[in-house]
ZAMARGU-4260 file (C-alpha; in steps of 0.2 Angstrom, whole numbers, plus 5000, padded with zeros to 4 digits):
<rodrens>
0) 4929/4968/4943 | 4942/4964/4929 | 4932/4960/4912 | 4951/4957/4904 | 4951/4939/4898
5) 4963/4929/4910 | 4963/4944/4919 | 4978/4950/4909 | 4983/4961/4891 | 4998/4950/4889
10) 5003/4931/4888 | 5016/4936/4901 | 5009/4931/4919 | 5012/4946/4932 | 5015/4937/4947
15) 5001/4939/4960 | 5015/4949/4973 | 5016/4962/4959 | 5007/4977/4960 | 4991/4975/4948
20) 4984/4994/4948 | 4999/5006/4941 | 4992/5022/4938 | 5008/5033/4936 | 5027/5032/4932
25) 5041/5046/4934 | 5057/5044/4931 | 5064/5026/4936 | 5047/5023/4947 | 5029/5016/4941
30) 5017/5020/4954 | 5001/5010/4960 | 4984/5017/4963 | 4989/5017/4984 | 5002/5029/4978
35) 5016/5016/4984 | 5031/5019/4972 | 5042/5005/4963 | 5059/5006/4957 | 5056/4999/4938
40) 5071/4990/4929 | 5057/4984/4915 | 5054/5003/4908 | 5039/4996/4896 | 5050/4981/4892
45) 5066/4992/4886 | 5056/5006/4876 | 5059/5020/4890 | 5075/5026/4887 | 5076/5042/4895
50) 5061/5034/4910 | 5045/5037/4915 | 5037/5053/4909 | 5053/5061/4903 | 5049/5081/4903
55) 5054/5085/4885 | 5045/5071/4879 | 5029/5076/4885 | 5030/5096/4881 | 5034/5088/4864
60) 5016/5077/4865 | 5006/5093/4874 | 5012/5103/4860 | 5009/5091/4845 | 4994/5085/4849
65) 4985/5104/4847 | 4990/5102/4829 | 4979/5088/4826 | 4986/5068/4830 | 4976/5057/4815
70) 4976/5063/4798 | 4972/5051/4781 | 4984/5060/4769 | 5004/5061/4769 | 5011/5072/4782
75) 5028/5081/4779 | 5036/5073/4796 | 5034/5055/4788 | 5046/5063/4774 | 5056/5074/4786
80) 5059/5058/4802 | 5060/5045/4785 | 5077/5055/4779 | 5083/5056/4797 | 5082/5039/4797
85) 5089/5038/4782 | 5104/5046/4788 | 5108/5039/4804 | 5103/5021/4802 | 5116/5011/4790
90) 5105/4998/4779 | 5090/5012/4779 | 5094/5016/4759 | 5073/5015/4761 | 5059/5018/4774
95) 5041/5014/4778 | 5035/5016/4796 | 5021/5004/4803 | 5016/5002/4820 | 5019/4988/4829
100) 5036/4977/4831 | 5024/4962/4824 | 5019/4972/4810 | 5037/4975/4806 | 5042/4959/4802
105) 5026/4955/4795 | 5030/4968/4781 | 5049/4960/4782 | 5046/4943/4777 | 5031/4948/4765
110) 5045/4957/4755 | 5060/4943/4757 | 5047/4929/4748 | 5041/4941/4736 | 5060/4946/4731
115) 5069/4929/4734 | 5055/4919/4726 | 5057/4906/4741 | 5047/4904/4757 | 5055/4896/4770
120) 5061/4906/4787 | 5077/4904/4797 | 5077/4910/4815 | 5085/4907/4831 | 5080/4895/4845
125) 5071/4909/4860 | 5073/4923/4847 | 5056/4932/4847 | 5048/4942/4832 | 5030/4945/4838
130) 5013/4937/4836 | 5007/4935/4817 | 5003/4921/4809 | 5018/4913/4801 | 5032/4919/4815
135) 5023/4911/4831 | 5016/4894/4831 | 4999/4893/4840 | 4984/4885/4843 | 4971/4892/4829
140) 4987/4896/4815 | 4985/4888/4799 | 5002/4894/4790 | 5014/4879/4784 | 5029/4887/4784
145) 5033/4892/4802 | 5054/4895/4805 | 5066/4883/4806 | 5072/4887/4822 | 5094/4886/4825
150) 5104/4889/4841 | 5111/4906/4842 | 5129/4908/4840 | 5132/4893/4830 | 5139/4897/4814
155) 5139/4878/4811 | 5121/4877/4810 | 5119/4891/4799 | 5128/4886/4786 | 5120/4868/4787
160) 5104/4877/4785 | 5108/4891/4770 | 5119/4881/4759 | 5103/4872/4750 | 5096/4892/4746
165) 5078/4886/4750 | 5079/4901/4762 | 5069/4916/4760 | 5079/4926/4773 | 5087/4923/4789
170) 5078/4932/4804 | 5087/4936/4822 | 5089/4948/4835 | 5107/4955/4832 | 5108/4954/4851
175) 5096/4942/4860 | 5082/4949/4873 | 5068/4936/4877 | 5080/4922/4879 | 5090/4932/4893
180) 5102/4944/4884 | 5113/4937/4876 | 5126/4945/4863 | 5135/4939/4848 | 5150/4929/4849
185) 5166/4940/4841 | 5162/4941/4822 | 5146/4930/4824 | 5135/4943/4813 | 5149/4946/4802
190) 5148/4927/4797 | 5132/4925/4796 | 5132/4941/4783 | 5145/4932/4774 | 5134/4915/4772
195) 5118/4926/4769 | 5128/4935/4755 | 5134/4920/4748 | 5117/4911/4749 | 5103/4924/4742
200) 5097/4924/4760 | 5088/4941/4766 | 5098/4944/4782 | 5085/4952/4792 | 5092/4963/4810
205) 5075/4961/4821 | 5082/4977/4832 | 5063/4979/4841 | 5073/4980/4855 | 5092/4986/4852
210) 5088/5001/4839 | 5093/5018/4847 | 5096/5006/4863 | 5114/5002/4864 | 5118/5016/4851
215) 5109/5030/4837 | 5114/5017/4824 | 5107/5001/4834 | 5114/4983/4834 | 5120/4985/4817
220) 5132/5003/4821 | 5137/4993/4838 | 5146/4978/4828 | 5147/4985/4811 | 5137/4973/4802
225) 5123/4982/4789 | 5110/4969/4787 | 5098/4969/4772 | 5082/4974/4783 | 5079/4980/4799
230) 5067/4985/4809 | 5064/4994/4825 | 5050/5002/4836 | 5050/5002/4855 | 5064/5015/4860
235) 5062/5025/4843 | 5047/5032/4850 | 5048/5030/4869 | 5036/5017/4870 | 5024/5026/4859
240) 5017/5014/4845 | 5028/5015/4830 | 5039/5005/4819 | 5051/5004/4806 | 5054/4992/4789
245) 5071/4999/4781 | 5083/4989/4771 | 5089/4990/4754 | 5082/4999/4738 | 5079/4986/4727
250) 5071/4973/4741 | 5060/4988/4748 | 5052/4992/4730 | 5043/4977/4732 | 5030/4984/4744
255) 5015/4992/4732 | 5015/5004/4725 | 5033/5000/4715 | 5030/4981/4720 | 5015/4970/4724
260) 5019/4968/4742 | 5004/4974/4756 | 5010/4985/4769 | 4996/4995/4774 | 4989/4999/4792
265) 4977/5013/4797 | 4989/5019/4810 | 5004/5020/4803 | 5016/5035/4804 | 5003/5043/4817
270) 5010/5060/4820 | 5011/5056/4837 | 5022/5046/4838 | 5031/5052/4823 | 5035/5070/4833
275) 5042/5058/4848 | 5055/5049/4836 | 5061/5063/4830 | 5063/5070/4849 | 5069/5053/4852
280) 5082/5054/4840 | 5087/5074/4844 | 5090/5068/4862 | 5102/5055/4856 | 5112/5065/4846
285) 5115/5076/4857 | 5117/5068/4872 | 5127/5057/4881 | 5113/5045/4886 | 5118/5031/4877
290) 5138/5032/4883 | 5129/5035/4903 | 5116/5019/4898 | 5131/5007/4895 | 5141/5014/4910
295) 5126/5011/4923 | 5124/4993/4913 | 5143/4988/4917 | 5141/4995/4932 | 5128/4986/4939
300) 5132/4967/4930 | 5149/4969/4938 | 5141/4974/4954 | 5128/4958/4954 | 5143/4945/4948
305) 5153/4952/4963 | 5139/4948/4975 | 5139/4930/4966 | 5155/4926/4969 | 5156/4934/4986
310) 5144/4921/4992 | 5149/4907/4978 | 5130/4905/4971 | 5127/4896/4957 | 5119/4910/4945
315) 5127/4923/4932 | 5124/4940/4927 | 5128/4945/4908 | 5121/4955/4896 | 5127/4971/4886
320) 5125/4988/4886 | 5110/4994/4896 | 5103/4978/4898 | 5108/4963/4910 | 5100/4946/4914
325) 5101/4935/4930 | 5101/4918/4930 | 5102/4903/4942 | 5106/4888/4938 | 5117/4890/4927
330) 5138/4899/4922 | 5133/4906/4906 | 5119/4904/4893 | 5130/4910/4877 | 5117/4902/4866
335) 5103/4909/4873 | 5095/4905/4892 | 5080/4894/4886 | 5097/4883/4879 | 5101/4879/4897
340) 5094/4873/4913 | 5091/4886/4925 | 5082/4888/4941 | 5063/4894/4940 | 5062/4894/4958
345) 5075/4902/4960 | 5071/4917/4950 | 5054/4918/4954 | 5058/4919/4973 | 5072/4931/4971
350) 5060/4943/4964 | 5048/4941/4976 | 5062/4947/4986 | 5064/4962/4977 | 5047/4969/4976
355) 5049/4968/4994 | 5062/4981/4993 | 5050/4990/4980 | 5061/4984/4965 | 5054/4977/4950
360) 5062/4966/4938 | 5054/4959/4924 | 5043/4941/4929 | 5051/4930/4919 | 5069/4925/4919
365) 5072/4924/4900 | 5066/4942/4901 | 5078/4957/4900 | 5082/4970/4914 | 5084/4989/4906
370) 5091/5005/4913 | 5088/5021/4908 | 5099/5037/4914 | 5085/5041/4929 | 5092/5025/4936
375) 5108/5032/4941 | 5099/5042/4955 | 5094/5027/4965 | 5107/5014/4959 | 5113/5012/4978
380) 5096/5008/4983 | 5095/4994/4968 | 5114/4988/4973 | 5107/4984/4991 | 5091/4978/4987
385) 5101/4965/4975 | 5113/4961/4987 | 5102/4956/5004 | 5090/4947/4991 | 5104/4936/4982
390) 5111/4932/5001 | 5093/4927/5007 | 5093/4915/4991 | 5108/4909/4994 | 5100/4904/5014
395) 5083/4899/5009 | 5090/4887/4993 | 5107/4884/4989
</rodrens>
């Protein structure tokens, strides 16, 4: 019996042809209680970086955990991972770790009111920044000043928005993820710094999804553009629960004890997932997984716009890096997929399809796909099942 109200953990819906019971993952596979094994191209919605179960990884966990995994006082890896962070991520002049991607930017726009004196929130049109009252409209929030919400990729509608400074800060994901991914237009962020600069506007790099993804240094390394905060969990710790406020000196010193700002959470920095970051980050540096990450992504966008065009169906494949969204219904969706009108029955029959060739992609189609390096071992067996399941869409619908 499922006790689970709506059945489900999550406000995504699993379609009912997914498998329900997972019980194990290894490598690029999730595995369900019948033991029947899945090719997964979610990997915990971009967090696995190095795939299911990675063996280091878990010596790392085996190991820590002996030592003790909840402690009340100040432990010297939150200091040691803090200046590591420091180091390697360019607008980390300061550090506090906290625990969820919602809690993140919680903290984030706590401290752009307090240090800007203003209130209101810019953010981008399908942009997503978690669940807390104040960033997600719902039924049952009270707060008045939800975000203004702009189209990605239009300079135009930023400046519209900032030239009044009523703004507390601006909030985006450098690259979009939950409106298909979608990158910035050449010097896009670079702009947008400019105007924010010019403004008083907190620029604010939501990197939940691109930190330690498309590079060690995140979004803001990839493009060159050093935001004032930024904040990241999801691949920092390999799906682990952690995340990261860093930004500026003098905007971070309003968090108490230096400011008046909350931030406070009985979970975070949990050594666990502290030790894991810090493996996280060794692996990265001296590996090649990020360089091998976007070779697989090219390789397998190229591969799906090839079948496309092959069989002229009206879809696109675009993304960046490691990650890649399909859409039907539509050439391109440079401001973001929920911007366009694309084919829902399309998508949800194609992955039907897929699962049929025990290949999972995520449910939704402003979802994005992620590979990991594990991938490479079975990329003919995801080339084929994307070509015969495109060619059945093409017979059964267009």
């Amino acid at each position: 019996m499922n006790y689970l109200a709506g059945n489900v953990n999550s406000p995504i819906p699993i379609p009912i042809y997914y498998p329900k019971d997972i019980v194990a993952g290894k490598g690029p596979y999730v595995v369900n209680k019948n033991g029947d094994r899945y090719i997964d191209l979610w990997m915990g919605y971009g967090a696995l970086l190095f795939g299911h179960a990675d063996p280091e990884i878990v010596q790392v966990i085996q190991k820590s955990i002996k030592n003790g995994w909840f402690f009340s006082y100040q432990t010297f890896l939150e200091k040691e991972l803090s200046e590591t962070i420091h180091n390697i991520i360019p607008s980390a002049e300061r550090v506090r770790f906290a625990t969820t991607g919602s809690d993140a930017v919680a903290y984030a726009i706590r401290a752009s009111r307090a240090y800007t004196g203003r209130k209101k929130v810019l953010a981008i049109i399908g942009g997503y920044h978690g669940v807390h009252e104040g960033i997600m409209p719902s039924e049952g929030t009270v707060n008045k000043y939800n975000p203004t919400l702009i189209p990605f990729n239009d300079i135009k509608a930023v400046e519209e928005k900032l030239k009044k400074k009523e703004y507390a800060c601006f909030i985006l994901e450098p690259i979009l993820a939950n409106s298909g991914c979608t990158p910035p237009d050449k010097g896009y962020l670079k702009k947008i710094k400019t105007i924010c600069n010019r403004t008083g506007t907190i620029l604010i790099f939501d990197e939940i999804v691109t930190g330690f993804r498309v590079g060690l240094q995140g979004a803001q390394g990839y493009f060159n553009v050093i935001p004032d905060l930024s904040l990241f969990s999801k691949a920092i710790a390999s799906g682990l629960p952690l995340s990261v406020v860093c930004g500026k000196k003098k905007i971070m010193e309003t968090f108490i004890p230096t400011g008046n700002v909350f931030f406070a959470n009985t979970f975070n920095g949990n050594p666990l997932s502290l030790i894991v970051a810090k493996t996280v980050i060794d692996k990265l540096k001296n590996s090649n997984v990020n360089s091998k990450n976007e070779y697989l992504g090219h390789q397998l966008r190229n591969y799906i716009a090839e079948q496309i065009n092959n069989i002229e169906l009206p879809a696109c494949v675009q993304g960046i890096s490691s990650m890649a969204t399909l859409a039907f219904g539509c050439k391109s969706f440079r401001k973001g997929i929920k911007m366009e009108k694309i084919d829902d029955k399309a998508y949800n029959l194609f992955i039907q399809k897929m699962v049929k060739k025990h290949v999972l992609l995520p449910p939704l189609p402003t979802e994005t796909i992620f590979l990991s390096p594990v991938h490479e071992a079975v990329m003919d067996d995801i080339k084929k099942a994307f070509k015969s399941s495109l060619e059945e869409i093409k017979k059964e619908i267009y």
